[in-house]
C-alpha positions in Angstrom: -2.2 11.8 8.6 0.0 14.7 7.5 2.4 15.6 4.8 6.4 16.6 5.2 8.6 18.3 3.8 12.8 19.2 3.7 15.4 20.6 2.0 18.9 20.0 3.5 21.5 21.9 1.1 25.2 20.1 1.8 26.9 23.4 -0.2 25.4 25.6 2.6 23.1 27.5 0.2 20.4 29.1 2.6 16.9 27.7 2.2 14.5 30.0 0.4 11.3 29.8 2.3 9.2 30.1 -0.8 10.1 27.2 -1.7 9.2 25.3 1.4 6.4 26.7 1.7 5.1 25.7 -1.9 5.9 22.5 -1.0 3.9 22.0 1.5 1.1 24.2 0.4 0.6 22.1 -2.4 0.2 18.9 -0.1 -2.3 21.2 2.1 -4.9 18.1 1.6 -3.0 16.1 3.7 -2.7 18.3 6.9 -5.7 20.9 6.5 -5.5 21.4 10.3 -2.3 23.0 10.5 1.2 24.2 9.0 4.6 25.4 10.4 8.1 25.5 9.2 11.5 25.4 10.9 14.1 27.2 8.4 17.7 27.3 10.2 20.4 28.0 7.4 20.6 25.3 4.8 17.9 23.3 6.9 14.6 23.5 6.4 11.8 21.4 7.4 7.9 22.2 7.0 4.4 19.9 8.0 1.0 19.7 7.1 -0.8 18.6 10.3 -3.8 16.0 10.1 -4.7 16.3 13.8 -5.7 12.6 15.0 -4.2 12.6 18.8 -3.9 15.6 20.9 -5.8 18.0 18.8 -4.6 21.2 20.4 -1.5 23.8 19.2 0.1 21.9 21.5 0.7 18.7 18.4 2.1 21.8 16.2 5.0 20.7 13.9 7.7 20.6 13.2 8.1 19.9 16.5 11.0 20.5 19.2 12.7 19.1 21.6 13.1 21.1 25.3 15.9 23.0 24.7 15.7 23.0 20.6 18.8 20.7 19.8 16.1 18.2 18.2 13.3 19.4 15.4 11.1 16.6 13.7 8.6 17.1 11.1 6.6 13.7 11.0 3.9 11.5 9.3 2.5 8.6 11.2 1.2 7.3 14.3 3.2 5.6 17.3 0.5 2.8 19.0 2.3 2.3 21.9 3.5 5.6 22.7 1.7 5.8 26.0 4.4 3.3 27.2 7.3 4.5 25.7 6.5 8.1 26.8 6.0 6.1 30.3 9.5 4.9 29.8 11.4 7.7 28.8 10.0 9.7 32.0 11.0 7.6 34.2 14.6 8.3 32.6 14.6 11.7 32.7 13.2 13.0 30.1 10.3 16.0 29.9 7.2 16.2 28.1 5.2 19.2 26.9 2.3 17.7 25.4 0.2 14.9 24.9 1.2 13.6 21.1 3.0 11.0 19.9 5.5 12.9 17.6 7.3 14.4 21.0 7.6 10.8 22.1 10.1 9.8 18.8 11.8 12.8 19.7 12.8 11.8 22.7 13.2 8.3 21.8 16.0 9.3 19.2 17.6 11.5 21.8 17.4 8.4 24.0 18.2 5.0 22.0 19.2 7.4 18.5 18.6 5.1 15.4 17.5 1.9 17.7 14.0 3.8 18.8 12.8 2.6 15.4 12.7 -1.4 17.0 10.6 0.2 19.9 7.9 1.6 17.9 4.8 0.0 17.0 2.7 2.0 14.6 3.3 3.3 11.2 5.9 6.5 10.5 7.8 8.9 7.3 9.5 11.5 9.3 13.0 13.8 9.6 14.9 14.8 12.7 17.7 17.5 12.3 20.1 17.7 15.1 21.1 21.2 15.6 24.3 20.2 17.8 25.6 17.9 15.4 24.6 18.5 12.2 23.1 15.5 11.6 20.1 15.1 9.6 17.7 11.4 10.6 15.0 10.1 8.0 13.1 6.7 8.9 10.1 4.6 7.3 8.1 1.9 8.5 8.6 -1.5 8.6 6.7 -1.9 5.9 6.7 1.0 4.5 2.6 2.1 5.4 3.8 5.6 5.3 5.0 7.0 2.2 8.8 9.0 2.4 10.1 10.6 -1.2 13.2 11.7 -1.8 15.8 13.4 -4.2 19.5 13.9 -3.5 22.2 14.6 -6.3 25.6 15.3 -3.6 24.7 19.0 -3.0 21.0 19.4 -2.2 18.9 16.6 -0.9 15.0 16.8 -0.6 12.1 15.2 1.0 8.3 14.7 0.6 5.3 12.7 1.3 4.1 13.4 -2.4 6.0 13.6 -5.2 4.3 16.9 -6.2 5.8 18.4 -3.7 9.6 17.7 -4.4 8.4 18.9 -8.1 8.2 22.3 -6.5 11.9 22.5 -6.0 13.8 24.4 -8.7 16.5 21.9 -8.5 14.9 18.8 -9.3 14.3 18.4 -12.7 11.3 16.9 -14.4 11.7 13.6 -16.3 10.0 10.2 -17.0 11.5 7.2 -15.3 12.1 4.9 -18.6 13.0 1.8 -16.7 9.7 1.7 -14.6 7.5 2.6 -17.9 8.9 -0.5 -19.1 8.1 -2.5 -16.6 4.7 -1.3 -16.1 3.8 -1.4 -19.5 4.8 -5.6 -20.6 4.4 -6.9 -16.8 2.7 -4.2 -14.7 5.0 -4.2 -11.9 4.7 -1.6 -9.6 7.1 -0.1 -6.7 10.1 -3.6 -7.3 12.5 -1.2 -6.2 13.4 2.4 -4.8 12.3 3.5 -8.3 9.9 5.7 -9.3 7.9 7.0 -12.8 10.3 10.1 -12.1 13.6 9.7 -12.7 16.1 11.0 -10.1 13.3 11.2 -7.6 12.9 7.8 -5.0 11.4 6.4 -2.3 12.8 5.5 0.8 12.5 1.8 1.1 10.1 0.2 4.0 12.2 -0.7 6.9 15.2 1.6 6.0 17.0 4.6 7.3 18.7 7.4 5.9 21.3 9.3 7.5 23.4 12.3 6.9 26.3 12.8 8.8 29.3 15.3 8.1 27.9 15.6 5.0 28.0 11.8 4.3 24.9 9.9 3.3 24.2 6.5 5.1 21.4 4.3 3.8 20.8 1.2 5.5 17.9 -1.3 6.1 17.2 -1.8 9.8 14.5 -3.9 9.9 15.6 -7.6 9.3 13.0 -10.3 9.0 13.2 -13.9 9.7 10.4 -16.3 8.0 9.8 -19.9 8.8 10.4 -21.8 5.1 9.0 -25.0 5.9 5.9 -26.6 4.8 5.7 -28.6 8.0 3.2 -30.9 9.5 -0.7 -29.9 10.1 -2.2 -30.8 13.1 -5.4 -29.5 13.2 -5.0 -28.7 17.1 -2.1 -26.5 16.6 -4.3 -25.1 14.0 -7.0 -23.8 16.6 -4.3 -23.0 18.7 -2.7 -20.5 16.4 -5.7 -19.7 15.4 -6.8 -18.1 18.5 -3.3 -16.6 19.6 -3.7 -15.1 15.3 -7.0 -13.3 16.5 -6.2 -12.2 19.7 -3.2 -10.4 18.3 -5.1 -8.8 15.4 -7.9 -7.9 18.3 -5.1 -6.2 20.1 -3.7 -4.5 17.0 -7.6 -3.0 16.1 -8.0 -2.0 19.8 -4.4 -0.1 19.5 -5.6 1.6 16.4 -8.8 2.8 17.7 -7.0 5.0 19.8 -8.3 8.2 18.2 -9.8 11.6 19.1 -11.6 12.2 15.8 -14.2 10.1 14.5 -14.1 6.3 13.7 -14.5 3.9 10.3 -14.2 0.8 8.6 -14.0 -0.1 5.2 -15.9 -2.9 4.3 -15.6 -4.9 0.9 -17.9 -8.4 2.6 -14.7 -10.1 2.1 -13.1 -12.1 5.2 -10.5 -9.8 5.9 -12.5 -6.2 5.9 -15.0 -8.7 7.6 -12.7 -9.7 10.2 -11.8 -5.8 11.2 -15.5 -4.7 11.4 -16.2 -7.6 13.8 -13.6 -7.0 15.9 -14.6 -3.8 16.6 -18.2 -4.7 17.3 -17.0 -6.8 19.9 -14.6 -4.5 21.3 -17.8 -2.2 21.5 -19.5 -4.7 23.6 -17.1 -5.3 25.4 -16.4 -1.3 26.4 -12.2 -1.9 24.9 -13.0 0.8 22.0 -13.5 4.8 22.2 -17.3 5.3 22.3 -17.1 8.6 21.6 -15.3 8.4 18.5 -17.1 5.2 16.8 -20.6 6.0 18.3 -22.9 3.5 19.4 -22.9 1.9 16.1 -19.7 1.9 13.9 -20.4 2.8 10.9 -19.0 0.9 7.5 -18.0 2.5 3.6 -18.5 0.1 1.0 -18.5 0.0 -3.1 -21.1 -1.5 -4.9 -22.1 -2.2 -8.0 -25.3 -3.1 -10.1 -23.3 -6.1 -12.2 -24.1 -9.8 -9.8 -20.4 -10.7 -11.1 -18.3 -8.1 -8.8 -21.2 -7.1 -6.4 -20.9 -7.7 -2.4 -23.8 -6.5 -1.2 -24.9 -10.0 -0.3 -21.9 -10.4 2.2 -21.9 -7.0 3.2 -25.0 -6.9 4.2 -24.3 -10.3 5.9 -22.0 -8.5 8.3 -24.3 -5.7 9.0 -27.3 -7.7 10.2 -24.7 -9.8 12.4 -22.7 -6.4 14.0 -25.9 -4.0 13.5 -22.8 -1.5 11.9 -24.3 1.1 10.1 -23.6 0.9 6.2 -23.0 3.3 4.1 -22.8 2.3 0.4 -21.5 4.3 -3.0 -21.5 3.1 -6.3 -18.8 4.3 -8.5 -19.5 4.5 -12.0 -17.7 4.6 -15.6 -19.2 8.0 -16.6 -18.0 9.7 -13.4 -14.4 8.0 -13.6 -14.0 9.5 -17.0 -15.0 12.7 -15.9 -12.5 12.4 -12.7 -10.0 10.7 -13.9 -7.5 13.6 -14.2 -8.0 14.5 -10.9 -7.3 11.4 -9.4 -4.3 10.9 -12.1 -2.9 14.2 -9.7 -3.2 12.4 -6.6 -2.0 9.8 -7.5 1.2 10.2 -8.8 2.3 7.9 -11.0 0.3 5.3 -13.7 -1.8 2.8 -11.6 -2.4 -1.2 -12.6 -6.7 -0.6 -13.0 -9.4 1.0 -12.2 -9.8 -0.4 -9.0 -8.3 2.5 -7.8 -11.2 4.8 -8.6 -13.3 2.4 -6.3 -11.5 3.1 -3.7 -11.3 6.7 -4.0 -15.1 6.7 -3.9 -15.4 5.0 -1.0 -12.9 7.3 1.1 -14.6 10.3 -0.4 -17.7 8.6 1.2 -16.5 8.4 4.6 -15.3 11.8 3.9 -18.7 13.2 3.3 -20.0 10.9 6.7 -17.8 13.0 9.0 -15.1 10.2 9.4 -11.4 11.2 9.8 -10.0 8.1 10.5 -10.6 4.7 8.4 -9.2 0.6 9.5 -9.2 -1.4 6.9 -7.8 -5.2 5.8 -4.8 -4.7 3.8 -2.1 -7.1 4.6 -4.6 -9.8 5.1 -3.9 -11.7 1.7 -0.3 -10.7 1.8 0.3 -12.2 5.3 -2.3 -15.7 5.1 -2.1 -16.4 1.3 -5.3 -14.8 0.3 -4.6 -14.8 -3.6 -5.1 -17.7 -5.6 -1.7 -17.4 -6.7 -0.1 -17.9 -3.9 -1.8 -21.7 -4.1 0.2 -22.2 -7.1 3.6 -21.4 -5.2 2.6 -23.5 -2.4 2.0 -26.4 -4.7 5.4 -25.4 -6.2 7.2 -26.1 -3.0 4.9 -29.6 -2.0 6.2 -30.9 -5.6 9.8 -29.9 -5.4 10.0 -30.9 -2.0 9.0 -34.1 -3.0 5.3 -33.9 -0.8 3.5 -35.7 -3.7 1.0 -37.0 -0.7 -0.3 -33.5 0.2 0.3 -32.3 -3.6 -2.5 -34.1 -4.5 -4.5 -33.8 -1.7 -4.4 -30.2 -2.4 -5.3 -30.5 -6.1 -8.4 -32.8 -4.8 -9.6 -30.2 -2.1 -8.8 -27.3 -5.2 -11.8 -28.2 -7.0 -14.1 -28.0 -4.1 -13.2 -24.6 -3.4 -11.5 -22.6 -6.0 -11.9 -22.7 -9.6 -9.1 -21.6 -11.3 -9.6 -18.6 -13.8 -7.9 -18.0 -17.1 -5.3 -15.2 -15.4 -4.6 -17.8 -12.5 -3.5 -20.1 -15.1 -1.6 -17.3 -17.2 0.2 -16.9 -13.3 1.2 -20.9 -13.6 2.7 -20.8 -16.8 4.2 -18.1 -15.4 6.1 -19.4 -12.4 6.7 -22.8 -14.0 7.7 -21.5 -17.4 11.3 -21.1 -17.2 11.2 -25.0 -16.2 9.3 -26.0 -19.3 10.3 -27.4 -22.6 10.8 -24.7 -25.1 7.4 -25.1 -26.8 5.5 -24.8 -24.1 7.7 -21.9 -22.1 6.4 -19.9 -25.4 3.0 -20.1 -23.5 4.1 -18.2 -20.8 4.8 -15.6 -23.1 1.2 -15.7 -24.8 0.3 -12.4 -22.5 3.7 -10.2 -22.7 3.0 -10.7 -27.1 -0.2 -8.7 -26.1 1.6 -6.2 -24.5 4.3 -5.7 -26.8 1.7 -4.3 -29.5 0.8 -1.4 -27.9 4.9 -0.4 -27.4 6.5 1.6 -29.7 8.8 -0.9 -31.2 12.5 0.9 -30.8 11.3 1.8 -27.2 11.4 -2.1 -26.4 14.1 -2.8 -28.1 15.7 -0.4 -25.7 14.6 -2.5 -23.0 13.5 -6.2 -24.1 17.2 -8.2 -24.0 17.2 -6.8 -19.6 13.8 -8.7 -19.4 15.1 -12.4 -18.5 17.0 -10.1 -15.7 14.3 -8.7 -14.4 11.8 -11.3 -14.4 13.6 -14.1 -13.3 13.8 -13.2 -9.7 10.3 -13.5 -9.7 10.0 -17.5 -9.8 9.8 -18.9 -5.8 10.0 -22.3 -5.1 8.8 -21.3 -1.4 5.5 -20.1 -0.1 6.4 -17.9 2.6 9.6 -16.3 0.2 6.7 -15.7 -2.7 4.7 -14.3 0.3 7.6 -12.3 1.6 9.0 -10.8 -1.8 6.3 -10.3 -4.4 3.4 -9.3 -1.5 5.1 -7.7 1.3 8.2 -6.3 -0.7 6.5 -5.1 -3.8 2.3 -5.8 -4.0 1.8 -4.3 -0.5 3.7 -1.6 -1.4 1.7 -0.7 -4.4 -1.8 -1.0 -1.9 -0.6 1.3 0.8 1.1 3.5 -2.0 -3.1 3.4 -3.4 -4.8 3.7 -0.1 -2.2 6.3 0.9 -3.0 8.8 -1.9 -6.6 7.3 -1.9 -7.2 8.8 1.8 -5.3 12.2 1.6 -7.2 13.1 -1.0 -9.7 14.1 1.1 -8.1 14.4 4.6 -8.5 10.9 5.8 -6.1 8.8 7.8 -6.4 5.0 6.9 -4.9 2.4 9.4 -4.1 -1.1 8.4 -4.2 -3.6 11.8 -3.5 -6.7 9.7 0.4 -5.4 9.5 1.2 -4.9 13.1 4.8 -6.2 13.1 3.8 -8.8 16.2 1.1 -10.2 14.0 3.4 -10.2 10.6 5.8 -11.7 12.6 4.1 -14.5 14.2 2.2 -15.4 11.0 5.4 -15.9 9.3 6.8 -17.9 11.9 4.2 -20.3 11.1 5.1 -23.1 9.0 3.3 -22.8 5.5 0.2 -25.7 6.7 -1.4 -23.1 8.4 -1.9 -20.8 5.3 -3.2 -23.2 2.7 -4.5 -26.3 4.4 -6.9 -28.8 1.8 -7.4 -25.9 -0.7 -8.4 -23.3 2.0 -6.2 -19.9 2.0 -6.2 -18.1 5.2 -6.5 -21.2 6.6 -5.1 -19.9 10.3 -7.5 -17.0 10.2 -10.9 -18.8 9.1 -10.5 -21.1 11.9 -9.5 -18.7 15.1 -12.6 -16.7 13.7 -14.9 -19.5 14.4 -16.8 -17.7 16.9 -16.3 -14.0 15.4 -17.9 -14.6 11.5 -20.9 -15.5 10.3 -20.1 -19.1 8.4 -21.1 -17.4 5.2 -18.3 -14.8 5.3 -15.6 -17.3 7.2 -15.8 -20.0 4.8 -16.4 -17.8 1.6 -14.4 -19.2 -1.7 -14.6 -16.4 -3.5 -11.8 -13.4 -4.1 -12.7 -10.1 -5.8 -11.1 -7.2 -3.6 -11.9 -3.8 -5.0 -13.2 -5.3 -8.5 -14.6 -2.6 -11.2 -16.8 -3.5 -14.2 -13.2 -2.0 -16.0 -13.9 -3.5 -19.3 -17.3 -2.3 -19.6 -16.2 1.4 -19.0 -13.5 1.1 -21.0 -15.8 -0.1 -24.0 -18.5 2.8 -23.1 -16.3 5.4 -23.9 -14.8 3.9 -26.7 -14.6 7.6 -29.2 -13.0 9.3 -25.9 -10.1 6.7 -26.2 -10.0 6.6 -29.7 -9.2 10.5 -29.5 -6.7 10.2 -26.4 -4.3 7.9 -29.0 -5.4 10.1 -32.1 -4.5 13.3 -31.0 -2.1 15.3 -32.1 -0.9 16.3 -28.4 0.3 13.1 -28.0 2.9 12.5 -25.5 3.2 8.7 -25.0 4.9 8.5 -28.6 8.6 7.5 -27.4 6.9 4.4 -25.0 3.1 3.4 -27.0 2.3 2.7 -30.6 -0.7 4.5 -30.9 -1.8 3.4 -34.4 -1.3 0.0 -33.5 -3.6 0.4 -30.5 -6.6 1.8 -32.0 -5.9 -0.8 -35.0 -6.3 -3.3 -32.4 -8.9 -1.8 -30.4 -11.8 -3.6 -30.7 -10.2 -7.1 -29.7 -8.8 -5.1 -26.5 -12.3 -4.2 -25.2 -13.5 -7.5 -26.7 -10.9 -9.8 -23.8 -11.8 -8.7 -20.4 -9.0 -8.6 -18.1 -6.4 -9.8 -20.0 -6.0 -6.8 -23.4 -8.3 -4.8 -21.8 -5.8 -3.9 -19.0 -2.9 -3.3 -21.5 -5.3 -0.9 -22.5 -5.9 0.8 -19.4 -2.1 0.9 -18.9 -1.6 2.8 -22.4 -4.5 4.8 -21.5 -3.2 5.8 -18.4 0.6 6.3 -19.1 -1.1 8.8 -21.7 -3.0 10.5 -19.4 -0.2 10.5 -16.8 2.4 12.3 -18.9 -0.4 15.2 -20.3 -0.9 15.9 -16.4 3.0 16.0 -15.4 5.1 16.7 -18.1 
C-alpha cells in the first residue's frame, strides 16, 4: 500500500533530509500517489502513499495528530476502522479526515500499545511522541506487512524495503553468512529476525518495538493459543464448522473489499484462490461488495502455461463459467525470465527458493496493466487447513505416536485414493522421521543435503556444518497444529507475504490476503486436528462448508501445484548463460559456491527436476543476488 521510512538518532545528531528523502525516493514504487516528510531534530519520518481509502490530501502522511504531539508514517490497512473511529468519538476524540491511518493515531493516544489487539487488518508503521520522546513501531500479527530495521545503540533506522535502509550512510553493506547457509543446504527462508544482510532485520510478526528514554524494548504482543488435539470426527460438527469457517472467511473478503480504487482477484483454479473469487461473486449478488470498484463482473489474473503438467486453465476456467468473472490470463515464459531476472532480483531483495516467484510477478504486472490497484488472493489457506501434502505426514506422525493406530491406517487407506505421494513428499518423510531411524537409514534423510553440499565451497561449510543438528532439529513436530503453527505460519507464510509483498509494489499494487483474518486463524486453530485432514482429504473443514459455494470439480480437487513454473526446463534452455554466470571472472559467490564443481556437475542438475535442479537455481541466484547488491 505505501512504503516508510525513519531515522531516530539516540546521540541527537540532526537528521539530514537528503537522506530521508533518498530513502523513500527509492521506494517511490510503492506510494506513487504521494510523499511527505516530518524531520523534527534527530527524528525523522518520511511515506510513500498508495492511496486505497480516502484518496484526497486529506490521507497525506506522515500524518498528525490535532495538536501535533503524535506523527505516524504507516503501511497497512485497518478493516474495522469505521468502528473504532466510531469508538474513539464517542470518547472524545476529533477526526479530520476519512482514513484509517488517523484512526491508529488516536487509538495509541487512547489504549497506547494495547490498540494493536483492537485492530483487524494488516499494519508496519512508526509513531513518534513529541511530548515524550518516545518513538512506537508495530507489525502485524502475522506479519502481512513488511517492517525493516537497523539499530547499532546510536542510530536506529527503519524501512519497508531493504533498499531503502541501504541509502543510509551508517549502515554498512554486508552478506548475512548465517542465512546463505541456510538457504543454500535447506532452503529456509525468513526462520528468524534474520536477513541476507547482516546487521539489517526484520521486525518480527506480532511484535513491537519501543524506544523510550533512549532504551529499546522489543516484545511480542500477540500470543496465540492452538488446540493440540487430534480429537474425535463427527461429521456433523464437521458441517457445522464448516459453515461458521465460510461465513467468517465471507466476512473477512467483504471487509477487504472496502476500497475506493478498483478491484481483483488472483486466481490459480486451486480451492483456495477458488474460494475467494466465489465469494465475491456472491457478495455481488447479493449487493454486500462495492460495485463501483469491482464492476459488474470481477475480473480474475491468472498464470498459465502451455506444459498439461502445471497448467490450470481447466479449473480456471471452471470457475469462470460458474461466477461469469472476467479472466485475464498471462503466460510467463523462460526467455523473458532470463531477460528480467535482474530486475526482479532488485525488488526482491534477497535470494528466493524458485522461479515461482517470476509467475507471480507476471500476474501482478497483469492486473497492473488491467487498471487494478487492489488484488485478494488465498495465501494462508494451506497454512491454516493443512493444504500441503506435508503436513499429512505430520498428522500421521501424531495419530502413531499418540497411539491412534485405528485412524493411522484408515488414513494410509483413504491416502491412496486421493494423493499420490511424490518423490520430494517422501524426501519430507525421511525428513521428519529421520532423527528416529536406525543409523543406516537416517543416512537417507541426508540423500538431498549431499546434493547440496556440492555446489558449496568446501571451507565455507565447514564454517557452518557442525551448527546444522542445531538448527534443523527444531524442525521435527510430533503435532499437526505445532507443524502448522511453526514451519507455515512462523516461517513459510512469512516467505509468501515477503514474495507477494515485493511481487505487488513492484508495480503499485496492494494485495490483501482474507484467509489470515486473526478471527478466522484463530478459530481454525481452535479446531481439533480432524477437521483439517479427515480420510486423506486436506482442508477438510473448508471443502465441506463450501458445498454450496464450488463447483464439485474445484471442491474436491486432489491435486496441489500453487504457482508451479516449467523451472527445469528454463533452466536447461539457457544452459551457456549459466555456464558463463559460474565461469566468469567477476564472480562473486566464490567464498559461499564452488563454481567448478557446479558446472562439472551440470548436466545431472538440469537432468533431476526439482530436486538438483533447485540447488541450482539457489547457486544461480545467490550469484546473481550478490552482482546486483554488493
Amino acid at each position: 500500500m505505501c512504503g516508510i521510512a525513519g531515522i531516530y538518532n539516540l546521540n541527537d545528531e540532526i537528521i539530514a533530509p537528503s537522506i530521508l528523502k533518498s530513502m523513500i525516493k527509492i521506494q517511490k514504487h510503492r506510494g506513487p500517489d504521494d510523499e511527505g516528510f516530518y524531520i523534527n531534530n534527530n527524528i525523522g519520518l518520511g511515506h510513500a502513499r498508495l492511496a486505497i481509502i480516502d484518496l484526497s490530501v486529506a490521507g497525506h502522511q506522515p500524518m498528525t495528530n490535532e495538536n501535533g504531539d503524535l506523527w505516524i508514517t504507516y503501511n497497512g490497512e485497518i478493516y474495522n476502522f469505521l468502528e473504532l473511529r466510531f469508538e474513539l468519538k464517542k470518547l472524545g476524540h476529533v477526526f479530520r479526515s476519512n482514513t484509517d491511518t488517523e484512526v491508529i493515531i488516536h487509538a495509541y493516544e487512547q489504549w497506547g500499545k494495547e490498540c494493536l489487539n483492537k485492530f483487524n487488518g494488516m499494519w508496519a508503521f512508526a509513531i513518534w511522541n513529541n511530548q515524550t520522546k518516545e518513538l512506537f513501531c508495530a507489525r502485524d500479527r502475522f506479519g502481512v506487512k513488511p517492517f525493516y530495521y537497523f539499530f547499532d545503540g546510536k542510530q536506529f533506522a527503519f524501512a519497508s524495503e531493504i533498499k531503502a535502509l541501504l541509502c543510509c550512510p551508517f549502515i554498512k553493506k554486508e552478506p548475512n553468512d548465517e542465512v546463505i547457509y541456510n538457504y543454500l543446504l535447506y532452503n529456509r527462508l525468513d526462520y528468524s529476525d534474520q536477513t541476507f544482510f547482516c546487521n539489517i532485520k526484520q521486525l518480527r510478526q506480532g511484535h513491537y518495538l519501543h524506544f523510550q528514554k533512549n532504551l529499546l524494548e522489543l516484545n511480542k504482543y500477540y500470543i496465540f493459543v492452538f488446540n493440540s488435539q487430534v480429537g474425535q470426527f463427527r461429521e456433523t460438527v464437521a458441517k457445522e464448522v464448516g459453515q461458521k469457517f465460510i461465513d467468517l472467511l465471507k466476512d473477512s473478503v467483504k471487509l477487504r473489499l472496502q476500497s475506493d480504487v478498483p478491484v481483483g482477484s488472483c486466481l490459480s483454479g486451486g480451492l483456495d484462490s477458488s474460494t475467494i473469487v466465489c465469494l465475491i461473486n456472491q457478495l455481488l449478488r447479493e449487493n454486500g461488495a462495492n460495485n463501483k470498484q469491482i464492476g459488474a463482473r470481477q475480473k480474475t489474473f491468472s498464470a498459465c502455461f502451455e506444459d498439461p503438467k502445471i497448467d490450470e486453465r481447466k479449473y480456471i476456467e471452471s470457475i469462470i463459467q460458474y461466477t461469469g468473472a472476467e479472466s485475464h490470463y498471462v503466460f510467463p515464459s523462460g526467455e523473458k525470465l532470463w531477460q528480467e531476472i535482474n530486475d526482479l532480483i532488485w525488488y526482491q531483495e534477497e535470494p528466493f527458493g524458485s522461479t515461482s516467484i517470476y509467475a507471480q510477478w507476471n500476474v501482478m504486472r497483469l492486473a497492473k496493466q488491467n487498471k487494478a490497484t487492489v488484488l485478494l488472493d488465498g495465501q494462508g489457506g494451506d497454512e491454516t487447513l493443512a493444504g500441503y501434502p506435508g503436513y499429512f505426514i505430520s498428522y500421521l506422525n501424531q495419530l502413531f505416536f499418540e497411539g491412534r493406530l485405528a485412524t493411522l491406517l484408515q488414513e494410509l487407506f483413504s491416502q491412496k485414493k486421493t494423493l499420490v505421494f511424490s518423490i520430494n513428499q517422501i524426501k519430507r518423510l525421511f525428513s521428519k522421521f529421520g532423527y528416529r531411524l536406525p543409523l543406516k537409514l537416517r543416512a537417507l534423510s541426508e540423500y538431498y543435503q549431499k546434493k547440496a553440499l556440492k555446489v558449496m565451497n568446501p571451507f565455507f561449510l565447514k564454517q557452518y556444518q557442525s551448527k546444522k543438528i542445531s538448527r534443523t532439529r527444531s524442525w521435527y513436530r510430533l503435532n499437526l497444529q505445532q507443524e502448522l503453527w511453526e514451519s507455515g505460519m512462523n516461517s513459510g507464510l512469512q516467505t509468501l507475504f515477503k514474495y507477494e509483498d515485493k511481487n505487488s509494489m513492484a508495480f503499485s499494487l496492494e494485495t490483501l490476503v482474507p484467509f489470515v483474518d486473526y478471527r478466522l486463524v484463530e478459530f481454525v486453530f481452535s479446531l481439533p486436528a480432524c477437521y483439517k485432514i479427515h480420510r486423506g482429504w486436506s482442508k477438510y473443514l473448508l471443502r465441506v462448508g463450501a458445498k454450496n459455494l464450488l463447483p464439485t470439480k474445484i471442491r474436491w480437487r486432489k491435486d496441489k501445484l500453487g504457482f508451479a513454473t516449467p523451472e527445469n526446463m528454463w533452466l536447461c534452455n539457457n544452459k551457456e548463460g549459466i555456464e558463463q554466470i559460474f565461469k566468469s571472472t567477476h564472480f562473486k559467490a566464490k567464498n559461499y559456491l564452488n563454481p567448478q564443481s557446479i558446472l562439472t556437475n551440470l548436466d545431472s542438475y538440469l537432468s533431476h527436476p526439482n530436486s538438483e535442479s533447485s540447488i541450482l537455481w539457489r547457486s544461480i541466484n545467490l550469484e546473481l543476488w550478490l552482482q546486483k547488491f554488493f
